[in-house]
MARBA-3410 file (N, C-alpha, C, O; in Angstrom, 1 decimal):
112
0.8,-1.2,0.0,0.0,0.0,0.0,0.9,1.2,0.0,1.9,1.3,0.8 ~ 0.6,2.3,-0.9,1.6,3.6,-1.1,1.0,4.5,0.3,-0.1,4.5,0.8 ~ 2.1,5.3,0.7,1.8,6.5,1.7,0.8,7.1,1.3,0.6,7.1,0.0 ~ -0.3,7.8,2.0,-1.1,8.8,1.6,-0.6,10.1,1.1,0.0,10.7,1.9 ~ -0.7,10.9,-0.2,-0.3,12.2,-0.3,-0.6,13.7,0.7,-0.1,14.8,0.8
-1.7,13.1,1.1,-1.9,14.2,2.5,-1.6,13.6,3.9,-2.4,12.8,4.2 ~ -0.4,13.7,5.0,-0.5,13.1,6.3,-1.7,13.4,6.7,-2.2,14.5,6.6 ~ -2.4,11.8,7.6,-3.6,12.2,8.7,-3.6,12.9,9.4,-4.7,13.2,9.9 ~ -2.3,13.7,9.7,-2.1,14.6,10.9,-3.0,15.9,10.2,-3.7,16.7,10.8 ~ -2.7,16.0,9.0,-3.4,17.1,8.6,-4.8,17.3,8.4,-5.3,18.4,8.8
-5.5,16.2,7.5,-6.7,15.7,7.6,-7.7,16.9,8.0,-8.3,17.6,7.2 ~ -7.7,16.9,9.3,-8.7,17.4,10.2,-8.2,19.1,10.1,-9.2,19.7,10.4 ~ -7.3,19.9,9.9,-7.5,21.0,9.6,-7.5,21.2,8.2,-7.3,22.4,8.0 ~ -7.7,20.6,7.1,-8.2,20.7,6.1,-9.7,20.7,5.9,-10.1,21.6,5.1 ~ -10.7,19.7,6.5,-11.9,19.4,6.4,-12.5,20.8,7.8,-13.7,21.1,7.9
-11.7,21.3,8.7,-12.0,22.4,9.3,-12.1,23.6,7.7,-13.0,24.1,6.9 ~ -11.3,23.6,7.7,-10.9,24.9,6.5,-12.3,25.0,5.4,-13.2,25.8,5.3 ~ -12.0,24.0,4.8,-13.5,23.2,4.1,-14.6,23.9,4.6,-14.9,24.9,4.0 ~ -15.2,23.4,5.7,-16.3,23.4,6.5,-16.1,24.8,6.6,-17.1,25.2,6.0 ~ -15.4,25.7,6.9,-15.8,27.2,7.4,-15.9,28.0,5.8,-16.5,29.1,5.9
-15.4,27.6,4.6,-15.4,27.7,3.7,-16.7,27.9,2.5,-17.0,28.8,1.6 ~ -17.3,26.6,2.8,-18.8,26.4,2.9,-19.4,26.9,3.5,-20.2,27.4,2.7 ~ -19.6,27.3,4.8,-20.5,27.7,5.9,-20.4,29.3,5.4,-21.5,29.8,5.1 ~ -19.8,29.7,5.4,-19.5,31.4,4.8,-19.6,31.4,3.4,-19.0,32.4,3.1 ~ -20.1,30.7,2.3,-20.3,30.7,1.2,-22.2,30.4,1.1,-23.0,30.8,0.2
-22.6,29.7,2.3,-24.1,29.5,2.0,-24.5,30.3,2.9,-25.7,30.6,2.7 ~ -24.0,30.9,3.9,-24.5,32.0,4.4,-24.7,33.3,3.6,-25.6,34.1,3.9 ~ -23.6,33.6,2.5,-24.1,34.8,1.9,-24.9,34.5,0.5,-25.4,35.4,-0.1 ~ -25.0,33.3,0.2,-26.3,32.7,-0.8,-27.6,32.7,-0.2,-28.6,33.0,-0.9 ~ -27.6,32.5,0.9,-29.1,33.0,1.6,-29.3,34.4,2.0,-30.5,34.8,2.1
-27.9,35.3,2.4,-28.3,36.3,2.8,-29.0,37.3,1.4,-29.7,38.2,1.4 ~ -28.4,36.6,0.3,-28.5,37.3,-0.7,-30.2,37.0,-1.2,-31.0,37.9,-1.4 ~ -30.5,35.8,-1.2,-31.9,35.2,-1.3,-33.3,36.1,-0.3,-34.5,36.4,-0.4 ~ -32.1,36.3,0.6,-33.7,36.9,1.6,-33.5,38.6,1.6,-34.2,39.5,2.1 ~ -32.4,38.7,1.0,-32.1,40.5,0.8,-31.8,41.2,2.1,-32.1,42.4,2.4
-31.1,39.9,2.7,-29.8,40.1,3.9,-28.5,40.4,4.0,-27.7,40.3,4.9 ~ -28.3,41.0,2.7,-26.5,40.7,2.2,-26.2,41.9,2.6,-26.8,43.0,2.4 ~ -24.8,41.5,3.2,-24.0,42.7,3.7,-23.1,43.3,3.0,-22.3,44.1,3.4 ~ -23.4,42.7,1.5,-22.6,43.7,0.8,-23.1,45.3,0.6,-24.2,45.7,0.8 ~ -21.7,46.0,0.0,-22.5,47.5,0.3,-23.1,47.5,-0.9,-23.2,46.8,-1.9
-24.0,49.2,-0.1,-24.8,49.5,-1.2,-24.9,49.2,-2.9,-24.0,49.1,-3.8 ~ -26.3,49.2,-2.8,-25.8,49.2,-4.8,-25.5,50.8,-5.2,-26.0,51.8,-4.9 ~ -24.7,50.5,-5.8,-24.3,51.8,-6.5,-24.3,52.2,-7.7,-24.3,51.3,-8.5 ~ -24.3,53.5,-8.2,-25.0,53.7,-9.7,-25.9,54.2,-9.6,-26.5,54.4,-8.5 ~ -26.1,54.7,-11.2,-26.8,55.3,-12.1,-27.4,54.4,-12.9,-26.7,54.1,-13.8
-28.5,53.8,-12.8,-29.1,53.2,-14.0,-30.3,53.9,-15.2,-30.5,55.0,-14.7 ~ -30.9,53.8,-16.2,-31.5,54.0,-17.2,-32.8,54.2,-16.4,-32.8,53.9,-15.2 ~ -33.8,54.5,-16.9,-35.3,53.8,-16.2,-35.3,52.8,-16.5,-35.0,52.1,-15.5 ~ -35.5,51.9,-17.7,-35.9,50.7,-18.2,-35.3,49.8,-17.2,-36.0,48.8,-16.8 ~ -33.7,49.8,-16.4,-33.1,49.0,-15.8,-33.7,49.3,-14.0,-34.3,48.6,-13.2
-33.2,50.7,-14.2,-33.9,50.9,-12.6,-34.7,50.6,-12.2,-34.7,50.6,-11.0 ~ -35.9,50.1,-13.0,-37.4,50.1,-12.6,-37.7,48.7,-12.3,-38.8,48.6,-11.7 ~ -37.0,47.7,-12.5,-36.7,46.3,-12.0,-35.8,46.4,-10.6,-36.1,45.6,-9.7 ~ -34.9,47.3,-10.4,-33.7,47.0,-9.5,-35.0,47.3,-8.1,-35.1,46.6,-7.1 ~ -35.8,48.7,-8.7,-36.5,49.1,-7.1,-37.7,48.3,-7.1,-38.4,48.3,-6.2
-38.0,47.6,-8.2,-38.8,47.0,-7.6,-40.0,46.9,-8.4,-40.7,45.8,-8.6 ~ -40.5,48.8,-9.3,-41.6,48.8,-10.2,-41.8,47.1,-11.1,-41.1,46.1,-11.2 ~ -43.2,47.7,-11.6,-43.5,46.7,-12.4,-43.1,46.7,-13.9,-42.7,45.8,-14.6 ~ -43.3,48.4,-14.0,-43.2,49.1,-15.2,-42.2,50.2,-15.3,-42.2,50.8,-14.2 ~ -41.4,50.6,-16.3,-40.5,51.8,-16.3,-42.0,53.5,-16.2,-41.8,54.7,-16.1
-43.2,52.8,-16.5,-43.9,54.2,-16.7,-44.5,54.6,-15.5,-45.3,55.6,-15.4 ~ -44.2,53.7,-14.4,-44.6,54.1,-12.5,-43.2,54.8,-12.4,-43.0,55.1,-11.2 ~ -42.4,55.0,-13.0,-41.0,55.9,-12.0,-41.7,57.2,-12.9,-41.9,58.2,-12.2 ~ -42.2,57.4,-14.2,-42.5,58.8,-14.9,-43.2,59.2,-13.9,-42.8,60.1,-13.3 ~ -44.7,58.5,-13.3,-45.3,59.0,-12.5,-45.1,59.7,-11.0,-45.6,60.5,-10.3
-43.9,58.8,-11.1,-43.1,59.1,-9.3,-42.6,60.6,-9.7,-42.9,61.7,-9.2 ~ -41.7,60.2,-10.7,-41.1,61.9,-10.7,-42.2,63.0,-10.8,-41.9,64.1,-10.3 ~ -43.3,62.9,-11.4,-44.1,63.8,-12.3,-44.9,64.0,-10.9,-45.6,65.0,-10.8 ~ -44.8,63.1,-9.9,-45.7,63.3,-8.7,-44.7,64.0,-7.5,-45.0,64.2,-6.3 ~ -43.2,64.4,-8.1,-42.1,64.7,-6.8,-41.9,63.6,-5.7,-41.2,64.0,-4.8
-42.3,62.7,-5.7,-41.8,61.0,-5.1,-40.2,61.1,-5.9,-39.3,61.1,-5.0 ~ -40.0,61.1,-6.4,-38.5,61.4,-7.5,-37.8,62.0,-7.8,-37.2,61.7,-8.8 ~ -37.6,62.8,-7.2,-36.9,64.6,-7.7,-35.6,64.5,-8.3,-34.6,64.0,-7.8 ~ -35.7,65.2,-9.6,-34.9,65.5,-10.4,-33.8,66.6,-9.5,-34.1,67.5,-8.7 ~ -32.8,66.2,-9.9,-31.3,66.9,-9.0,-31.0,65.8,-7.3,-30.0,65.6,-6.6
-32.2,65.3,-7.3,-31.4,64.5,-6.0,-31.6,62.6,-6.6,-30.7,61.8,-6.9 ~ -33.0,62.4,-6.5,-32.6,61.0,-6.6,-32.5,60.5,-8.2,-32.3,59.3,-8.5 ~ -32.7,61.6,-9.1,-32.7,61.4,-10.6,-32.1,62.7,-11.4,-32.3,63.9,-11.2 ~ -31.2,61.9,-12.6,-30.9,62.7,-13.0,-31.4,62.8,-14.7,-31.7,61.9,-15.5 ~ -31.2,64.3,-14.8,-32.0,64.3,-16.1,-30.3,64.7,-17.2,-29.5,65.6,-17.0
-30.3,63.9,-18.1,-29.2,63.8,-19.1,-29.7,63.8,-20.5,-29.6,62.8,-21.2 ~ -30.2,65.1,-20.8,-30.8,65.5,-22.5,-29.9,66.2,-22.9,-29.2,67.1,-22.5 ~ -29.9,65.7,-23.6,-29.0,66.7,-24.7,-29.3,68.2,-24.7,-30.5,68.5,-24.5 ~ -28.5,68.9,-24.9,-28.7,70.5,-24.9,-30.1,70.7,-26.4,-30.0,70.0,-27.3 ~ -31.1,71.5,-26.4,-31.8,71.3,-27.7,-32.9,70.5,-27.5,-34.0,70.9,-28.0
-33.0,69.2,-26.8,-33.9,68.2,-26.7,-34.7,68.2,-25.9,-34.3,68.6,-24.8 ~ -36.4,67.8,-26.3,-37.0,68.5,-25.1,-37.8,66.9,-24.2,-38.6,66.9,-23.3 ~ -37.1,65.6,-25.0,-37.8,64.4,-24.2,-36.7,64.2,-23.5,-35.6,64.2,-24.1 ~ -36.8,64.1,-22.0,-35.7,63.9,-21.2,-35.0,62.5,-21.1,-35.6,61.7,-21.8 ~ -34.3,62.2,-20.6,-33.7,61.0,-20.5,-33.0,60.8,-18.7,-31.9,61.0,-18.2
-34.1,60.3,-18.1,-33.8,59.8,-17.0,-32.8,59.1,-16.8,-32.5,58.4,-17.7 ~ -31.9,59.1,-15.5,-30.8,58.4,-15.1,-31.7,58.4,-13.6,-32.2,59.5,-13.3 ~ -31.9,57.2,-12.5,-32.1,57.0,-11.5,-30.9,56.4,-10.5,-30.5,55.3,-10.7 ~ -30.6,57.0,-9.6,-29.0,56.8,-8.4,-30.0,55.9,-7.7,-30.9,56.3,-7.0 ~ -29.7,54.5,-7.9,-30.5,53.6,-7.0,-30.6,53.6,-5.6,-31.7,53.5,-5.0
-29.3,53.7,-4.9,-28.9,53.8,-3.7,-29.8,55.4,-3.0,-30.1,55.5,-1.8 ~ -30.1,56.4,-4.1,-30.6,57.3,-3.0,-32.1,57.3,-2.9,-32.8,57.7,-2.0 ~ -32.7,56.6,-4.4,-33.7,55.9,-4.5,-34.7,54.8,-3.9,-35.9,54.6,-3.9 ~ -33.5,54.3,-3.3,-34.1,53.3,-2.3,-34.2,54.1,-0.7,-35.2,53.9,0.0 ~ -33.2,54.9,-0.5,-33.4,55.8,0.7,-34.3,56.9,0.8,-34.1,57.5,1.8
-35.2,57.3,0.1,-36.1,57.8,-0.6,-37.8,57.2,0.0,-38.6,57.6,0.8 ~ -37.6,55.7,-1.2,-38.9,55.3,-0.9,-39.1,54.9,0.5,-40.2,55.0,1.1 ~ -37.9,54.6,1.0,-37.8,53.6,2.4,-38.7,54.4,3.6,-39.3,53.8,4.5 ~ -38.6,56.3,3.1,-39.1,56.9,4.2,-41.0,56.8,4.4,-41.9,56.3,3.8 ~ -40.9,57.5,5.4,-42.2,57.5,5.8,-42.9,58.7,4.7,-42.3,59.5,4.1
-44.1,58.5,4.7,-45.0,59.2,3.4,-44.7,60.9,4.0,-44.2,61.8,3.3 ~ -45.1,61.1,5.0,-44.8,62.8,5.7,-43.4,62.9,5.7,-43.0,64.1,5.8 ~ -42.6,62.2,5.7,-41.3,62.8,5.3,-40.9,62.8,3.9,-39.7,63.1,3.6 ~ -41.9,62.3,2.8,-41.4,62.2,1.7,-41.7,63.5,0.9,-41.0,63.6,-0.1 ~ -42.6,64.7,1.0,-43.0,65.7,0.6,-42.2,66.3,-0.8,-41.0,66.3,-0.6
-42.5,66.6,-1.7,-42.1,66.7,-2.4,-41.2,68.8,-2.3,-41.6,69.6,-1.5 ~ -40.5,68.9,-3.1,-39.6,69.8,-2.5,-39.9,71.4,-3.6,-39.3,72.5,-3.4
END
């Protein structure tokens, strides 16, 4: 019978290593599943068409209504990027300040 290529002696802090390896790998597969993850913020600028999934809408045409209702405000949680000349805007939504936004309470949400 040939030597083993790993001594027994080691064995056991290997299958430790393993194990903590795993355990901190399915911990952040769930944290991420139940929208527990401690990773940071999302960050960015997204489109409407993208943003409107990230927060959650159903539709890109409930964020026109947010903005058009000041739930949204252009200069803080959106930005407007038209071309000089052009009069249909083109939304850009900062997700991170967007989500800190809806998160509040309706009387602190007042539009500005």
């Amino acid at each position: 019978m040939s030597e083993p290529l790993v001594p027994l002696s080691h064995v056991d802090a290997i299958i430790e290593r393993v194990d903590a390896i795993i355990e901190r790998k399915v911990k952040e597969v769930l944290g991420q599943m139940l929208g527990l993850s401690n990773h940071p913020k999302e960050v960015g600028t997204y489109p409407i068409a993208e943003a409107a999934s990230r927060l959650g809408y159903e539709k890109p045409a409930q964020i026109y209504k947010d903005i058009a209702a000041g739930l949204l405000r252009v200069g803080h949680e959106v930005e407007d990027r038209r071309r000089p000349g052009r009069t249909k805007p083109r939304y850009f939504i900062d997700i991170a300040a967007a989500k800190s936004r809806l998160k509040q309470i309706p009387e602190k949400r007042r539009a500005l």
